[in-house]
C-alpha positions in Angstrom: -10.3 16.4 11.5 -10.3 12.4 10.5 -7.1 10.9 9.0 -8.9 7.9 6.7 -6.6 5.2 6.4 -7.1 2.9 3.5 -4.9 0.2 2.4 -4.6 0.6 -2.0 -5.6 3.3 -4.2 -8.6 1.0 -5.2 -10.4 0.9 -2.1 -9.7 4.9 -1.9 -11.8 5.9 -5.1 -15.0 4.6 -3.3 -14.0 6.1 -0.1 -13.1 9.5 -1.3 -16.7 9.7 -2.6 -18.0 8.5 0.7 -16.0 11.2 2.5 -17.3 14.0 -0.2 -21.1 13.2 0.4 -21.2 12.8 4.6 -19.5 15.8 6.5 -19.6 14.2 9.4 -16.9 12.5 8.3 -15.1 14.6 6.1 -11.3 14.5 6.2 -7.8 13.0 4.7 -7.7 9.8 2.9 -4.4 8.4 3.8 -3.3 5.7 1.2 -1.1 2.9 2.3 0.7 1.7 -1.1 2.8 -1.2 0.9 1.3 -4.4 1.2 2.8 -5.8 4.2 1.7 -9.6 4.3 4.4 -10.0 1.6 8.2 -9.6 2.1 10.6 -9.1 4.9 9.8 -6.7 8.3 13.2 -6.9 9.6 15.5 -4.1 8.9 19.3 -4.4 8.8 21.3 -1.7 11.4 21.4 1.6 10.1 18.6 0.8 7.5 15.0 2.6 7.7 11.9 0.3 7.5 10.7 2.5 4.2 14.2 1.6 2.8 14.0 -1.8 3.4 10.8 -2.3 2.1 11.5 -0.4 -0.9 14.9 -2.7 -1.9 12.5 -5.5 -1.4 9.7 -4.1 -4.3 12.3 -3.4 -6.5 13.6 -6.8 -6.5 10.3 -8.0 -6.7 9.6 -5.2 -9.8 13.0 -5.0 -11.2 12.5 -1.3 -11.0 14.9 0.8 -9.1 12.4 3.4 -9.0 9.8 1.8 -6.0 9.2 3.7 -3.2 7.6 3.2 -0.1 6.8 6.5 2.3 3.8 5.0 4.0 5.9 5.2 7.2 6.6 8.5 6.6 2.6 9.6 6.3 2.2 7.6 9.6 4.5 9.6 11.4 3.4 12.8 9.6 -0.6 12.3 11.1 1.0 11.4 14.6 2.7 14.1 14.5 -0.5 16.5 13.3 -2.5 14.7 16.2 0.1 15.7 18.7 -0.7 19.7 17.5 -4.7 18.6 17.3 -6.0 17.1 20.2 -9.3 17.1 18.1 -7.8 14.9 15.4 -8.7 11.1 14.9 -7.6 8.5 12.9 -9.4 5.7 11.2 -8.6 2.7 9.9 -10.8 1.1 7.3 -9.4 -2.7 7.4 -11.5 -5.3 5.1 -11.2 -9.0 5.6 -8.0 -8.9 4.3 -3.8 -9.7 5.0 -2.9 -6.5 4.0 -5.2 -4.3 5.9 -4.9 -6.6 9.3 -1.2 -6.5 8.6 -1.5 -2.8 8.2 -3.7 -2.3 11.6 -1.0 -4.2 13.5 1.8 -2.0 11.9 -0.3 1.3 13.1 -1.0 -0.1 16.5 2.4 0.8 18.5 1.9 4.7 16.9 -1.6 5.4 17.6 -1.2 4.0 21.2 0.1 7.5 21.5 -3.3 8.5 20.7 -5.2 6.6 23.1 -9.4 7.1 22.5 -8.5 8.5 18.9 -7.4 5.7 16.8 -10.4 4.7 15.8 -11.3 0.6 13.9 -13.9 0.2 11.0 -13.6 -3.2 10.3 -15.9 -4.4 7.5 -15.3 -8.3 7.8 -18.2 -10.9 7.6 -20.7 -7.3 7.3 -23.4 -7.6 5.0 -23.8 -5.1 2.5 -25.9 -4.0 -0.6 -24.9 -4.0 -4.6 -26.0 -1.9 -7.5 -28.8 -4.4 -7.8 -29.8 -4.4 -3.6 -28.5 -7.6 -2.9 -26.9 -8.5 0.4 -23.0 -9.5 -0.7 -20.6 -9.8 2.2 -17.2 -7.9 0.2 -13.7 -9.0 1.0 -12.3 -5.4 0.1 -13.0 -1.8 0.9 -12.9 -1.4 -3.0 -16.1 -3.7 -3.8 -18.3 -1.3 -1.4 -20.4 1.1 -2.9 -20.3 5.1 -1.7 -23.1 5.1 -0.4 -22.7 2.2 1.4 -19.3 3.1 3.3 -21.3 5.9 4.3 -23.8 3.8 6.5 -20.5 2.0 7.8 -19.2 5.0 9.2 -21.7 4.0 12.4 -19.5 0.9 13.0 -16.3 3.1 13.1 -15.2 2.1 17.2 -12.1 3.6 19.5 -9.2 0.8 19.7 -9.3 0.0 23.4 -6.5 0.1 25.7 -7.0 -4.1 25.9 -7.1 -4.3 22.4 -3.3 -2.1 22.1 -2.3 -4.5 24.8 -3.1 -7.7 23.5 -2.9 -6.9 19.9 0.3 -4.5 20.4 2.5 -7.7 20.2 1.2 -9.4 17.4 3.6 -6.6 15.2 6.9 -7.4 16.8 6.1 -11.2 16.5 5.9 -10.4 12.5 8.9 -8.8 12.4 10.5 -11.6 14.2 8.7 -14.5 12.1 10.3 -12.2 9.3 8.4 -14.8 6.8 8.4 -14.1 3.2 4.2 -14.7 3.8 1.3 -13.5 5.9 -1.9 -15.1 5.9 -4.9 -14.2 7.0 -6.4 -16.3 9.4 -9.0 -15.0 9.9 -10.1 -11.5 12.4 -6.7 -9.7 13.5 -5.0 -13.2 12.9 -2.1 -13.6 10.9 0.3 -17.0 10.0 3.7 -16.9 8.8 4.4 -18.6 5.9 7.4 -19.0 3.1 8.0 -17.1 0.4 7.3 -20.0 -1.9 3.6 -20.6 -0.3 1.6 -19.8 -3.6 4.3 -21.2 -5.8 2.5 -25.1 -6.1 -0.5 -22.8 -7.5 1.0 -21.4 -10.0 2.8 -24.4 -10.7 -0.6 -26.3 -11.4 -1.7 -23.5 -14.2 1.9 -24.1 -16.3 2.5 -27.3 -18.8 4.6 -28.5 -21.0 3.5 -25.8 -23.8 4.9 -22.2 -23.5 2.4 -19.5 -22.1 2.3 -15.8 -20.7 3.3 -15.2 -18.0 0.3 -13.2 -16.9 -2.2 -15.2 -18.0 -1.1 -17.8 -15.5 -0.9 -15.5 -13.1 -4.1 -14.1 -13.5 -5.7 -17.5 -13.7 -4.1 -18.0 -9.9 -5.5 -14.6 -8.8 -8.9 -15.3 -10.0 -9.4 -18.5 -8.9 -7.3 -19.0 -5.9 -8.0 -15.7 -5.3 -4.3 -14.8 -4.0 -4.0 -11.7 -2.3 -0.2 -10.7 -3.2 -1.1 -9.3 -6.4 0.7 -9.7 -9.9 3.7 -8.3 -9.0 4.9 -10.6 -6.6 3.5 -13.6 -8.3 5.5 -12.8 -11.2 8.3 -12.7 -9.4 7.9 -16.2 -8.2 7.4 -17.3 -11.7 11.0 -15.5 -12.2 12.2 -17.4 -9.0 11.4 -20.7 -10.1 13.1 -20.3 -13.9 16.2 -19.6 -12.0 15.6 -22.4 -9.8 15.3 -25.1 -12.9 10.9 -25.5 -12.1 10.1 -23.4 -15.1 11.6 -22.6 -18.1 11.4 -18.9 -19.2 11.9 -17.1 -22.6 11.1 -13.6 -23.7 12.0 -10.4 -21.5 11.5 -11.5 -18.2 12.8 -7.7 -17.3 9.7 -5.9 -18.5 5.9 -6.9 -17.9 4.3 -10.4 -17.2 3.2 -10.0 -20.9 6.6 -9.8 -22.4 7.5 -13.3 -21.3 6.7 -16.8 -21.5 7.4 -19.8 -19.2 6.4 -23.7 -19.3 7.0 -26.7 -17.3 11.1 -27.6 -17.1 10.7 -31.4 -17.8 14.4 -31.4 -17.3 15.6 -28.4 -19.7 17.7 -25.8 -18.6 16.3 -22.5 -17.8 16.2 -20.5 -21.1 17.7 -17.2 -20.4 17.5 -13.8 -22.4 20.9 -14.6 -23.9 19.7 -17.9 -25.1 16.8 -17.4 -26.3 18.5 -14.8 -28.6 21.0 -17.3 -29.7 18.4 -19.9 -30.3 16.6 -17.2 -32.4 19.7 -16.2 -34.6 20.1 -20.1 -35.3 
């Protein structure tokens, strides 16, 4: 039995089909949802860590409804090892904050599990397209099937060293506690602020009302930054409040239902306001 751990229900789909076509590596596709280069890693007393991170989404969303149980699947597969001796786990963990994040977040549970936690890490690995050319991907979800089933040979056992040396680099998140990770490259991670990608998302906003997502998506695509919508949205929300960016629309529901621009000294335009400005 292989638990397949895979950071985002994108890079899963091409996986799944992977695991489908090659028995010898048929088993269950763990999803990690959580995207742990982004946020806090401290806990308060009393607090669980799927808790935490779940107020912390649903400030970011606005949502009360986020959830995060990836610790609680975690525990559930050490737990199944602990009945299997037979059972391994693997991580699939692309060139990427959130799956080097994730491997160092997995590290102090699978040391339990020492010879079964098994490392498939994809970066700086050539592989082919739907056209045969050599690409080198930055995600598990840009690989082809057939191609993750060729990778499977590069799947390795996590050394004792490696738990040793790497073991620490978790606890030194939590302490950092920074509102960033970054990815600097192999298993190396930086702390930063929470603002870090605010300047870029700054340089995509003028003087002329937009939407919201399309700067956002303008930062993702060209910056490529890995937090993802949500979070960027939430630092355009952010920086309305703190006078950068002035916002009008429903900044409650999607990036599309709101606008922002360039303060140049006006106030922030609130919901409230905006609907005043709207009856005058």
């Amino acid at each position: 039995m292989i638990y397949h751990f895979v950071v985002g229900d994108m890079a899963a789909q091409p996986l799944q089909e992977a695991i489908f076509s090659e028995p010898s590596i048929q088993g269950e596709i763990i999803v990690l949802k959580d995207i742990l280069h982004v946020g806090p890693l401290q806990k308060e007393e009393g607090q669980s860590f799927s808790d935490m991170r779940a107020a912390f989404w649903q400030l970011v969303t606005g949502s009360d409804k986020a959830e995060v149980t990836d610790m609680e699947q975690l525990l559930e597969v050490s737990k199944q090892m602990y009945s299997n001796p037979d059972a391994q786990a693997w991580l699939w963990m692309a060139p990427w904050p959130a799956d080097v994040c994730a491997y160092h977040w997995m590290l102090p549970y699978m040391s339990k599990h020492l010879g079964r936690f098994h490392l498939l890490s994809i970066a700086g690995l050539p592989f082919l397209n739907e056209d045969g050319k050599v690409y080198f991907p930055k995600n598990i979800s840009e690989i082809l099937p057939r191609e993750l089933v060729k990778a499977r040979r590069l799947a390795r056992q996590v050394t004792p060293a490696e738990f040793e040396v790497d073991g620490d680099e978790w606890q030194k998140m939590v302490n950092d506690n920074a509102g960033i990770r970054t990815h600097e490259g192999g298993k190396k991670t930086a702390p930063r602020s929470e603002s870090h990608y605010d300047n870029i998302l700054l340089s995509f906003c003028s003087h002329q009302f937009q939407k919201a997502h399309k700067v956002v998506n303008q930062a993702i695509n060209k910056y490529n930054v890995p937090t993802g919508d949500a979070y960027l949205g939430w630092r355009l929300r952010c920086m309305a409040q703190e006078g950068k960016l002035v916002l009008q629309g429903d900044a409650g529901k999607t990036l599309k239902d709101f606008e922002i621009k360039l303060s140049g000294g006006d106030a922030v335009i609130t919901d409230d306001t905006a609907a005043t400005e709207a009856a005058q």
